[in-house]
VOPAGU-2260 file (C-alpha; in pm, 1 decimal, decimal comma):
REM VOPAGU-2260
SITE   aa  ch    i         X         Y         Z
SITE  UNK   A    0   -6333,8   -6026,4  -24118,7
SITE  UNK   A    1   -6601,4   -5765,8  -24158,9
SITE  UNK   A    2   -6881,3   -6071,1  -24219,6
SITE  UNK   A    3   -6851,9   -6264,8  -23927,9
SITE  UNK   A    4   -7098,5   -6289,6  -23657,7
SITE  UNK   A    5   -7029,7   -6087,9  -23314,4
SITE  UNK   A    6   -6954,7   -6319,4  -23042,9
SITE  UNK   A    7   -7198,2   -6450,0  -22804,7
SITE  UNK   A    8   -7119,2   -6336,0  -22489,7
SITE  UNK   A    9   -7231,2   -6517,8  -22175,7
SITE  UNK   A   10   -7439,8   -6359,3  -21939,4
SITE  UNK   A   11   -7728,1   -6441,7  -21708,7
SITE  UNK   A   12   -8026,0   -6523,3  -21881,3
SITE  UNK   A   13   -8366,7   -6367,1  -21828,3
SITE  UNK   A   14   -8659,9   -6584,7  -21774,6
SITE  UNK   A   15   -9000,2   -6547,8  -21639,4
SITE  UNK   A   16   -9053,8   -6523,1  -21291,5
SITE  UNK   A   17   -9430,5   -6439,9  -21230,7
SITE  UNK   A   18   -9757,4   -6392,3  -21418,0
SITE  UNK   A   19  -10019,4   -6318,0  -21155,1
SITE  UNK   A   20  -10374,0   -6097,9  -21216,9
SITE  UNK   A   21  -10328,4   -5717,2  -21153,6
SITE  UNK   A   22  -10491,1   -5510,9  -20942,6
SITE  UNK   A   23  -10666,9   -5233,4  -21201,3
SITE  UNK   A   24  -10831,5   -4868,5  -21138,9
SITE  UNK   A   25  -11236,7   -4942,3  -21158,4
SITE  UNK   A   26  -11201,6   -4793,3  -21506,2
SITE  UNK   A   27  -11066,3   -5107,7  -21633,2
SITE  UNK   A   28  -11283,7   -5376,6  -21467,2
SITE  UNK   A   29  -11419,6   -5507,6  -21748,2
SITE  UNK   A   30  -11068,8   -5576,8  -21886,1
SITE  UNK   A   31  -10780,6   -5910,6  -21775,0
SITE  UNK   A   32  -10516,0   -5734,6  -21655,2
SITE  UNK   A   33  -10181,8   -5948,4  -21554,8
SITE  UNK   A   34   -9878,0   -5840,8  -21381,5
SITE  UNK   A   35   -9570,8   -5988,9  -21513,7
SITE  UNK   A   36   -9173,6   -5999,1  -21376,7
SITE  UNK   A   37   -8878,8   -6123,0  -21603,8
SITE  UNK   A   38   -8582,2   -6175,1  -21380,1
SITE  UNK   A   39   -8184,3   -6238,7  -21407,7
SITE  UNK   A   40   -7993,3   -6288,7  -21124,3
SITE  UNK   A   41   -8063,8   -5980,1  -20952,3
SITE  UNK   A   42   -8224,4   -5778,5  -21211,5
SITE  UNK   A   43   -8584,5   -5790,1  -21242,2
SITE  UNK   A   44   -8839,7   -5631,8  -21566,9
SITE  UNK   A   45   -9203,7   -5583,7  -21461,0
SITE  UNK   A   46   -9442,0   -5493,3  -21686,2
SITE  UNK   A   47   -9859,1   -5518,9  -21688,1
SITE  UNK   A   48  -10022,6   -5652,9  -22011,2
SITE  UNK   A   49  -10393,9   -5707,0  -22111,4
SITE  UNK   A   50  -10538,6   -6049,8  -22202,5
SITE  UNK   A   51  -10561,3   -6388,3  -21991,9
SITE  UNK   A   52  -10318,2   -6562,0  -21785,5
SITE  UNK   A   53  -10183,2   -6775,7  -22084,1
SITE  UNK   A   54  -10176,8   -6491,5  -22313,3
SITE  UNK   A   55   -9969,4   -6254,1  -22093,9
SITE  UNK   A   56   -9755,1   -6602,4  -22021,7
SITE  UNK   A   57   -9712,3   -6611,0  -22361,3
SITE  UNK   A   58   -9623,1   -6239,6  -22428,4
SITE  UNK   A   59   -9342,7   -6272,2  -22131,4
SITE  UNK   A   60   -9192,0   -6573,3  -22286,8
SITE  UNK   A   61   -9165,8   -6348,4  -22605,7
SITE  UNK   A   62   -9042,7   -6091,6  -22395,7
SITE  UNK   A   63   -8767,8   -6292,2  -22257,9
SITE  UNK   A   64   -8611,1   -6429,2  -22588,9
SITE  UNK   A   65   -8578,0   -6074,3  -22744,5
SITE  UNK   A   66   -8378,0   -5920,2  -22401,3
SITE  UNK   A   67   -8176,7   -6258,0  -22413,8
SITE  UNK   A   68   -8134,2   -6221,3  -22789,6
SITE  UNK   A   69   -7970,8   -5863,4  -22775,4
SITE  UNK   A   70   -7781,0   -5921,0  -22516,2
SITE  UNK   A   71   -7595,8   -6260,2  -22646,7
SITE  UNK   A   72   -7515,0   -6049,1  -22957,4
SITE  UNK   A   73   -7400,9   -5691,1  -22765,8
SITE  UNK   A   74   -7519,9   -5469,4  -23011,4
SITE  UNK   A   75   -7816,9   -5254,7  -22940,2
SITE  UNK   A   76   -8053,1   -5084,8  -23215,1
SITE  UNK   A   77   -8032,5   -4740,4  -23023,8
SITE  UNK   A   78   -7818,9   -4511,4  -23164,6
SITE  UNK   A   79   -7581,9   -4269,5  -22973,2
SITE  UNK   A   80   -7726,5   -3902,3  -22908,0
SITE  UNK   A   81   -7502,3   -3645,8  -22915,4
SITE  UNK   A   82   -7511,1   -3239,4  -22836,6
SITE  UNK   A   83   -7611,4   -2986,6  -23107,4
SITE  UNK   A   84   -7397,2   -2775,1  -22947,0
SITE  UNK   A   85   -7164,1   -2507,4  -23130,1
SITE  UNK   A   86   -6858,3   -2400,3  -23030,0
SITE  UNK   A   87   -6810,7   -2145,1  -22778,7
SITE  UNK   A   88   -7200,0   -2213,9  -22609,6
């Protein structure tokens, strides 16, 4: 039936592993910086976000449900890219 949900498929799920204070050029001093690393068996994300230790916290924990999210459903929102080329190129 064309109207019925995909299938959840069961995979490891991502969750956060770290939020610890980054290490920032002199630049950015007067700025929070925070490190942060999503894991998943033996995958890991890092990424660096601005804003205190419970607000990067918080924007991992976001981070987490949307990777889990896609990935229980299988479908992803990029779209395929394919060659302009012309025959005989």
């Amino acid at each position: 039936m064309q109207n019925e949900a995909p299938a959840i498929r069961i995979r490891n799920q991502y969750q956060v592993a770290t939020v610890e204070r980054a290490v920032v050029p002199e630049a950015a001093q007067d700025e929070e910086w925070h490190r942060y690393v999503l894991s998943s068996g033996c995958s890991e994300i890092t990424g660096l976000h601005r804003g205190t230790l419970e607000q990067v916290t918080e924007y991992a924990e976001s981070c987490v449900e949307l990777v889990n999210s896609r990935g229980a459903t299988g479908k992803s929102s990029r779209k395929p890219v394919y060659s302009s080329k012309k025959k005989g190129e």
